[in-house]
PAVEX-964849 format. One record per residue (C-alpha): residue number from 1; residue in three letters; chain; x, z, y. Coordinates in steps of 0.001 Angstrom, whole numbers, plus 500000, padded with zeros to 6 digits. Each point is the difference from the previous one (the first is absolute). Layout:
BEGIN
- NUM,ALA,A,X,Z,Y
...
This chain:
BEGIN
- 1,UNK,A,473759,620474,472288
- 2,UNK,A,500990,503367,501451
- 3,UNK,A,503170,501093,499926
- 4,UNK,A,499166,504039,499382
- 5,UNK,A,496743,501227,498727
- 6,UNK,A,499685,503781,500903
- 7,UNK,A,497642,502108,497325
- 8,UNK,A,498417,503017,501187
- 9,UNK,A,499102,501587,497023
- 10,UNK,A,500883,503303,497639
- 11,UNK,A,502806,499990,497734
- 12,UNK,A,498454,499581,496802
- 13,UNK,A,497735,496755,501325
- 14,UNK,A,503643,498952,501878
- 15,UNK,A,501388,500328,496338
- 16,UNK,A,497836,497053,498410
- 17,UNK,A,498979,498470,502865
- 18,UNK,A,503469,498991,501885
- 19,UNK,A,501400,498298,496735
- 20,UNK,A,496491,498105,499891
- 21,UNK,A,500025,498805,503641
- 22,UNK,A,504203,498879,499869
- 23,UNK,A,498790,497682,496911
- 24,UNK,A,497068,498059,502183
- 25,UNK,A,503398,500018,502669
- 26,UNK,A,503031,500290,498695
- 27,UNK,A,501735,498617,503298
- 28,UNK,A,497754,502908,502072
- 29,UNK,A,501555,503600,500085
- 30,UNK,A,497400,502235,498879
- 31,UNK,A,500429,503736,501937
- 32,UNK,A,497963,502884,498162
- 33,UNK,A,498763,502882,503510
- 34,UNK,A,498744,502987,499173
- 35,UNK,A,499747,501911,502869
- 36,UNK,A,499135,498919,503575
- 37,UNK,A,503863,500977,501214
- 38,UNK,A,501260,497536,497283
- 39,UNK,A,498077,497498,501481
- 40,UNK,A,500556,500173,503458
- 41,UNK,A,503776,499401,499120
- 42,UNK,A,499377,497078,497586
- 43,UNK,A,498052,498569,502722
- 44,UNK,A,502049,500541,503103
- 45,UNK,A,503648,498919,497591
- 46,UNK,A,498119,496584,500332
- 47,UNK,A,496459,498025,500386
- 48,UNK,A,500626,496322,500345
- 49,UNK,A,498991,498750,496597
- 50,UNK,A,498362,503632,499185
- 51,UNK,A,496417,500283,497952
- 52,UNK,A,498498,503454,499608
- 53,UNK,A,497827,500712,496881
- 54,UNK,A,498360,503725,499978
- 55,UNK,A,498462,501088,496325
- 56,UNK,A,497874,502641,499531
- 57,UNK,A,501824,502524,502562
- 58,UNK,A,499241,502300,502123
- 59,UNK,A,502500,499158,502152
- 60,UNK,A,498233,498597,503845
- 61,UNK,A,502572,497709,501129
- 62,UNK,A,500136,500197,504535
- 63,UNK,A,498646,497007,501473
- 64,UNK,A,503186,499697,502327
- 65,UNK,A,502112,499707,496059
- 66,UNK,A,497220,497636,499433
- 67,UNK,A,500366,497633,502933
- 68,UNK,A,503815,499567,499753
- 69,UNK,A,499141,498107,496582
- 70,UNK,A,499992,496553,499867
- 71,UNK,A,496220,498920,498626
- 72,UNK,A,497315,502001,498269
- 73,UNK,A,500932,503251,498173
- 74,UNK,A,497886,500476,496681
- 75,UNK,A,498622,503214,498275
- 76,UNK,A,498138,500125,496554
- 77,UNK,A,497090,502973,501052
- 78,UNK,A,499070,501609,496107
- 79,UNK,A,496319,499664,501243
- 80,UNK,A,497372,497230,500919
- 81,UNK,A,499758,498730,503662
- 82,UNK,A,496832,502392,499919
- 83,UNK,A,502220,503006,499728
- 84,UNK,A,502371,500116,502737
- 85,UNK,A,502643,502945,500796
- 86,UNK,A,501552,502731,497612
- 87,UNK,A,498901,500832,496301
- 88,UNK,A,497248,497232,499581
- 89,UNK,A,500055,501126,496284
- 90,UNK,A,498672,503576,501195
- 91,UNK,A,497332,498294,501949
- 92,UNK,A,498746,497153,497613
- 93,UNK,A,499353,502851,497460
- 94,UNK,A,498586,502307,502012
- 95,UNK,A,497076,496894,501208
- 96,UNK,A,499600,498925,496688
- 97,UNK,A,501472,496378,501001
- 98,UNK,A,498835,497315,497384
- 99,UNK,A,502700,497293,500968
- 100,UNK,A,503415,501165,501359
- 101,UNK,A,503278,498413,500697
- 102,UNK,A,503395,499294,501404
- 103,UNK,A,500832,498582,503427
- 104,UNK,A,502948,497644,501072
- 105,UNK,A,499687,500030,503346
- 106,UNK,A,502593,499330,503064
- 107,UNK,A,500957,503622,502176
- 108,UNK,A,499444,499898,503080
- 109,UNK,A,500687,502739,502644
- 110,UNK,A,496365,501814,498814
- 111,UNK,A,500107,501112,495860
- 112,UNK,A,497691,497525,497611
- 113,UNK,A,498750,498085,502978
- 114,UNK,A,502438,496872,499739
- 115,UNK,A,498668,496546,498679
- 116,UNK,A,498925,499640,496442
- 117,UNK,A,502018,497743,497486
- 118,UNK,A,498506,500719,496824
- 119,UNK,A,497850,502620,498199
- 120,UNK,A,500256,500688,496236
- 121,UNK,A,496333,501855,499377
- 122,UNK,A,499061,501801,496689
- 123,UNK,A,496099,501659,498636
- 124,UNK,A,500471,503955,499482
- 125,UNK,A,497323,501845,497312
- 126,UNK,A,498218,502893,501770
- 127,UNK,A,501516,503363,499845
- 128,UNK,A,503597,498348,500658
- 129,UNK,A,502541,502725,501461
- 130,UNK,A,502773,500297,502062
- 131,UNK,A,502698,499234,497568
- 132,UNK,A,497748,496954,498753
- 133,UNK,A,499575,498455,502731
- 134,UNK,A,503644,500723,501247
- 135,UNK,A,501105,497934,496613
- 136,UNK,A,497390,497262,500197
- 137,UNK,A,501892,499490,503820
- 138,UNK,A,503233,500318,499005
- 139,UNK,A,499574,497384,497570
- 140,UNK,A,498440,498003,502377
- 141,UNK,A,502008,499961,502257
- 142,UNK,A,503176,499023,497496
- 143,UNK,A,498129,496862,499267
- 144,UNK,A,499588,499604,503937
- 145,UNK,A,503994,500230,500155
- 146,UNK,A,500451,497890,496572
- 147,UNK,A,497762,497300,501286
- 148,UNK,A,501409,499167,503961
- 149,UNK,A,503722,501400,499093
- 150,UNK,A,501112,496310,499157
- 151,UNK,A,498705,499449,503905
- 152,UNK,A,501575,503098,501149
- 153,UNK,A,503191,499443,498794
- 154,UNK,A,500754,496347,500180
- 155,UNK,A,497442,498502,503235
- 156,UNK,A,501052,501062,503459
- 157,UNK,A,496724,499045,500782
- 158,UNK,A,497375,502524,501157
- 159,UNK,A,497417,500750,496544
- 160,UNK,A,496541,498173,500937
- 161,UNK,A,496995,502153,500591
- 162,UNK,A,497326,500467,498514
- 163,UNK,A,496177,500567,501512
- 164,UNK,A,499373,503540,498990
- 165,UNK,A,500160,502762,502792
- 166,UNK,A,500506,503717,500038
- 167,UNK,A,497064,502157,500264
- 168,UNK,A,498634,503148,499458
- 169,UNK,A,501731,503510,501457
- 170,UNK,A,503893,500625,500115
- 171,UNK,A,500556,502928,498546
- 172,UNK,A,502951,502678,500709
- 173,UNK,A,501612,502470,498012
- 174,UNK,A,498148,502807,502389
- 175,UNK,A,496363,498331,498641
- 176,UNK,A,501477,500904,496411
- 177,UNK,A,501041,503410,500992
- 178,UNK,A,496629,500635,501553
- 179,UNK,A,498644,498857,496943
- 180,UNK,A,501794,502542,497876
- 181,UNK,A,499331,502811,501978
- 182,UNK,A,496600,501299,498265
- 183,UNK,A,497624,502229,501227
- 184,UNK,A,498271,503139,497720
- 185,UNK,A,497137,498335,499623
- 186,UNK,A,500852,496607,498496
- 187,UNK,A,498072,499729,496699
- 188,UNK,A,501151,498625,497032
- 189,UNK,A,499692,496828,500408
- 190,UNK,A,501265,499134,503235
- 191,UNK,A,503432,502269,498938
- 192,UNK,A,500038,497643,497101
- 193,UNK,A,499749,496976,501482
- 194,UNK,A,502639,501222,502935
- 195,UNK,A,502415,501171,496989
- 196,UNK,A,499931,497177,498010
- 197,UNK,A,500505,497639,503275
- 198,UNK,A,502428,501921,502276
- 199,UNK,A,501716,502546,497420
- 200,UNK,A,500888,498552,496494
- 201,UNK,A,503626,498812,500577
- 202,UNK,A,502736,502264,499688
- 203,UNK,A,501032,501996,503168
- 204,UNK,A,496281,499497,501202
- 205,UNK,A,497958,502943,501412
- 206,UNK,A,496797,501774,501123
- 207,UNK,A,499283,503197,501849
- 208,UNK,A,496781,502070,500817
- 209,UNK,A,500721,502835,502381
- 210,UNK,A,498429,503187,498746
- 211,UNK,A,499580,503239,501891
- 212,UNK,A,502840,498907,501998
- 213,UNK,A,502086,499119,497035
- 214,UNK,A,500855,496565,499086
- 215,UNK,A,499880,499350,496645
- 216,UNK,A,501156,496257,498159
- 217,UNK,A,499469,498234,497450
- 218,UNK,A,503119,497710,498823
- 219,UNK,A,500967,497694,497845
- 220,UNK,A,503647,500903,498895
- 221,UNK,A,502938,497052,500928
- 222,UNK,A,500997,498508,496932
- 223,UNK,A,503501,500992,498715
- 224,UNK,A,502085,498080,498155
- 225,UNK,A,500290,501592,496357
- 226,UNK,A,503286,499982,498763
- 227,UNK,A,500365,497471,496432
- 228,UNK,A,498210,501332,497258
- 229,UNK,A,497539,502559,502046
- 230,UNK,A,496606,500505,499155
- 231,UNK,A,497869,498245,501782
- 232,UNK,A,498395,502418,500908
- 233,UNK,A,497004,500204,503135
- 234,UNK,A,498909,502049,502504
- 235,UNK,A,496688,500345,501953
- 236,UNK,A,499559,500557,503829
- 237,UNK,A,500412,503623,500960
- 238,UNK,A,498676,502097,502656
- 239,UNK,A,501806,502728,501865
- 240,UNK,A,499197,501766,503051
């Protein structure tokens, strides 16, 4: 088994998932990373006996960090194999994607191109939006962790692979900026279907520049209410 599993992941996932990974190896020492400095040091204290296991972050680990580790790295991708690169979610709504999915995959030194181990796939209803099919992924890709952790944590053994292969275009976070950067003369429809793909979470945004005056349309970041608040809602606003 390895001797230290490294999770790249955000603190709330790190907060449920490290406990569930230390009981499939309770000999392995299970190291939450946040950030890419964190792991940098984590890996350079010490690799022999090191596994690295990315989920759902947005965190690009360098192919040198890569190469000093001892076997295949492994990242769980919150979209199907035909979905590569950032915010698959925004993406699969925007197409209208029937099926949709989560990715284990092993990194390599080029993002979501590494060798498939397993794909956990799922049917979306038409109309789905960003924050539905972020969910559906989400979940999916917890039962992709759930499912190969016993492997992960306990088997020094690379994960076998599986005969799916990436396709379709990589997208960046530029293609999703482009994509919320609307023109005058987008009717109704197309500003919907843009909205409810690229701009429903909180924090999300989209601009139209008007008469040399750029003008947004945001959704608010939630805030946490203090106890006993009203729960209360607020709509996107616009402001010049």
């Amino acid at each position: 088994m390895p001797r230290r599993l490294l999770l790249l992941t955000g603190e709330f996932e790190a907060g449920v998932l490290v406990p569930f990974l230390t009981r499939h190896g309770p000999d392995v020492q299970v190291q939450a990373i946040h950030f890419g400095g964190e792991l940098e040091a984590a890996v350079l204290a010490g690799i022999e006996g090191t596994r690295l296991v990315a989920f759902c972050t947005s965190v690009i680990v360098p192919a040198p960090l890569l190469a000093l580790l001892p076997g295949p790295s492994y990242n769980v991708h919150p979209g199907p194999p035909s979905f590569p690169g950032r915010h698959p979610e925004c993406w699969g709504s925007y197409r209208g994607a029937r099926r949709f999915g989560a990715t284990l995959h092993e990194m390599v030194s080029r993002v979501d191109e590494g060798p498939i181990v397993d794909v956990q796939w799922f049917d979306m209803p038409e109309g789905g939006s960003q924050m539905d099919y972020g969910m559906r992924a989400y979940q999916a890709a917890i039962q992709l962790l759930i499912r190969w952790a016993p492997w992960l944590a306990s088997n020094e053994r690379p994960l076998p692979r599986s005969t799916d292969h990436w396709s379709g275009t990589k997208t960046r976070r530029a293609d999703i900026d482009a994509m919320c950067r609307v023109t005058p003369d987008i009717d109704r429809e197309e500003f919907e279907r843009r909205r409810r793909a690229f701009a429903e979470q909180p924090g999300s945004r989209m601009s139209v520049v008007l008469h040399g005056r750029e003008f947004l349309y945001e959704v608010p970041p939630e805030v946490p209410k203090p106890a006993g608040a009203d729960a209360t809602e607020t709509g996107p606003t616009a402001m010049a």
